[in-house]
N, C-alpha and C positions, 0 to 999 in steps of 0.2 A: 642856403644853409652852410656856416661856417664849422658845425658839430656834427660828429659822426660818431655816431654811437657804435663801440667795440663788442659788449658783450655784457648779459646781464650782471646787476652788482651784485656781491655776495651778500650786500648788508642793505638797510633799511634807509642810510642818511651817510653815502661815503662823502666827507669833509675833507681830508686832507689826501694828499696821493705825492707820494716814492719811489720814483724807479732804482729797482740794484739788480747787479747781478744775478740774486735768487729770485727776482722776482718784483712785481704790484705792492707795495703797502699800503695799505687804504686805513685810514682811522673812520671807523665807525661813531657818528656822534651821538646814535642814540644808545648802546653798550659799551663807548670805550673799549671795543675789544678794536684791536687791530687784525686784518686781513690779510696773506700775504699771498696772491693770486698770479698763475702765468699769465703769458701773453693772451691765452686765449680765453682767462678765466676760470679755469679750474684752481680750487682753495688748496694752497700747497700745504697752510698752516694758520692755526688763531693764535694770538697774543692776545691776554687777558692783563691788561694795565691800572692803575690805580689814580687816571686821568677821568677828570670831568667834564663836563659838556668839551670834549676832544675837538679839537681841528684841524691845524697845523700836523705835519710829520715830518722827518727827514732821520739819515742814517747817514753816521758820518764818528769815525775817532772806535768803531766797532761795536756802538751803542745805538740805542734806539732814542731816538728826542720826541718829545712829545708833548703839543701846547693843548697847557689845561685854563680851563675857563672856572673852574671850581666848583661851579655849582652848573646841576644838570638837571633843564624841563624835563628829561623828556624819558628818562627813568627815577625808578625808588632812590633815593639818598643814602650814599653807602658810610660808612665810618671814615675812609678815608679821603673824603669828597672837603676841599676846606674852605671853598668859596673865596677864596681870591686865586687871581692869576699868575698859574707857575708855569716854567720850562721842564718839564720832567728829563734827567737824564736816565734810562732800563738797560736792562739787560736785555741783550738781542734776540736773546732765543727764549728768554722766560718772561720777561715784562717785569720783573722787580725792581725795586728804585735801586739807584745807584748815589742819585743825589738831584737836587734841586734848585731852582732858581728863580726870584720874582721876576715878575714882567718890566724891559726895561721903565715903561711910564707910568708902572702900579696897577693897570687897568687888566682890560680883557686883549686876548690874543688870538688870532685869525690864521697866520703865513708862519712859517720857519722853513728854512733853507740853510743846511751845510756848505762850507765854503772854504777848502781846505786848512779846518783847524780852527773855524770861526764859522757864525752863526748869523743868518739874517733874518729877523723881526720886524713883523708887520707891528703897529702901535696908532692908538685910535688920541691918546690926547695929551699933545694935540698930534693928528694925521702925518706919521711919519716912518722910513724906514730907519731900523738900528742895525748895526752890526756889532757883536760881544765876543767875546773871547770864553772860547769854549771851557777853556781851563780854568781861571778865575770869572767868569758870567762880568767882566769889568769890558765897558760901553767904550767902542775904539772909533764908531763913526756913527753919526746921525743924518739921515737927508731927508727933509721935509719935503711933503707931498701935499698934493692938491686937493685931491677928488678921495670923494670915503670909504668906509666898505670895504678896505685893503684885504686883501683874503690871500689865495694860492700865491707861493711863489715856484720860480724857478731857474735858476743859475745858469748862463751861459758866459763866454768868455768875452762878449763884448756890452756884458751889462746884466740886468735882474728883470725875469719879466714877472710881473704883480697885475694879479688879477682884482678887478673895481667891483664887484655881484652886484650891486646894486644899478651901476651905468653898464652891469655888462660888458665892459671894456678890460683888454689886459695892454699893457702897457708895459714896454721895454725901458726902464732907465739908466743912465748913466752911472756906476757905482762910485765914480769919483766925484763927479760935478752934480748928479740929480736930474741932468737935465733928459726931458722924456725923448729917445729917441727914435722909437718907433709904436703905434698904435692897433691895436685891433678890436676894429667895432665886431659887435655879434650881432649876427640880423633877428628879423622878429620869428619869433618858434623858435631860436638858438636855444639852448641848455645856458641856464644862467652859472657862471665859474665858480666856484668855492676852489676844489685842490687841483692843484696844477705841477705838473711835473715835465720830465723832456728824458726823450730815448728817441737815440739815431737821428737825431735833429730836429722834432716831429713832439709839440705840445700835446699831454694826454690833459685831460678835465675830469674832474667829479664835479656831477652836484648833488647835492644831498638835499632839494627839495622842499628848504628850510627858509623864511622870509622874516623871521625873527620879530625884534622890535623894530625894523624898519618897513615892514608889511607890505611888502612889494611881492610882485607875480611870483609865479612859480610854475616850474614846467609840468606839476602835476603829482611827478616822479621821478623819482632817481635816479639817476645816468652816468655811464662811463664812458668816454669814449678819446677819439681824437680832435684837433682843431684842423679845417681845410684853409690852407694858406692859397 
């Protein structure tokens, strides 16, 4: 087993995950509320957001980011739900829009990742990573990827790890060239990756449980924890 389960989740489907400072951010995909949990799991604080089927998170510029898919199974349809694919920029402490931005290839969105001052986006078509400019949301690099299902990311200094949910796989690549430099298969009973994040060197995972239109396994239930390298 490559997944180590930390502690139970606050929420019912954690999709995206943030390590700061203050704490865990978890986006909840099935309330769009965000989570913001210690180490050991106790809920420090909720953010109630104006995000749709939520997944993606990250905090970065003293704001809260947040990738909306617009429209969401998996509760009631609220007013502010618009069915296409935005970047939510909030307020950190309250969850109010600050402002907004489409998705760079139009579609639905899975990963985001802060990068000091810039942003990185998972994107389904065709299957690639972006990186945008937080300040104008204008497209400064593109690397085209292979394998689908691009979900968690997670920023370290010698590359972007991007988690595959579908193959199960997270994968380190190249920010300049694309090229995959390092792999990690998940064995069988592993927790399939949706959010992924990194503290003290050391990948955390959610999954939230969720097999979508791709209708692949599912662990059953919901999970947080770490990856065993």
């Amino acid at each position: 087993m490559k997944t180590i389960e930390q502690f139970s989740t606050p929420c019912e489907m954690p999709n995206g995950l943030q390590w700061t400072d203050e704490g865990l951010f978890i986006m909840d995909q099935k309330t769009d509320n965000v989570y913001v949990v210690s180490e050991a799991g106790d809920i420090i604080r909720i953010i109630y957001t104006p995000t749709a089927n939520g997944s993606g998170i990250t905090v970065g510029d003293g704001y809260l980011w947040t990738a909306s898919n617009g429209h969401s199974a998996s509760r009631p349809k609220r007013s502010t739900d618009t069915g296409l694919g935005f970047i939510y920029k909030l307020d950190l402490m309250t969850g109010e829009p600050i402002d907004r931005f489409r998705t760079p290839d139009g579609g639905g969105i899975h990963g985001i990742e802060w990068d000091n001052g810039k942003i990185w986006i998972t994107a389904f078509n065709p299957t690639a990573l972006y990186l945008v400019d937080s300040k104008d949301f204008s497209i400064i690099k593109k690397i085209p990827v292979t394998l689908p299902r691009l979900h968690g990311l997670a920023k370290v200094d010698d590359g972007i790890w991007c988690a595959h949910t579908t193959d199960n796989v997270i994968i380190k690549y190249c920010t300049n060239s694309g090229e995959e430099k390092e792999t990690i298969t998940l064995d069988e009973g592993d927790a399939y990756i949706h959010g992924l994040s990194i503290k003290n060197g050391e990948l955390w995972y959610s999954d939230s449980n969720f097999a979508g239109k791709h209708s692949t396994a599912t662990l059953g239930k919901p999970e947080i924890g770490k990856i065993k390298l």
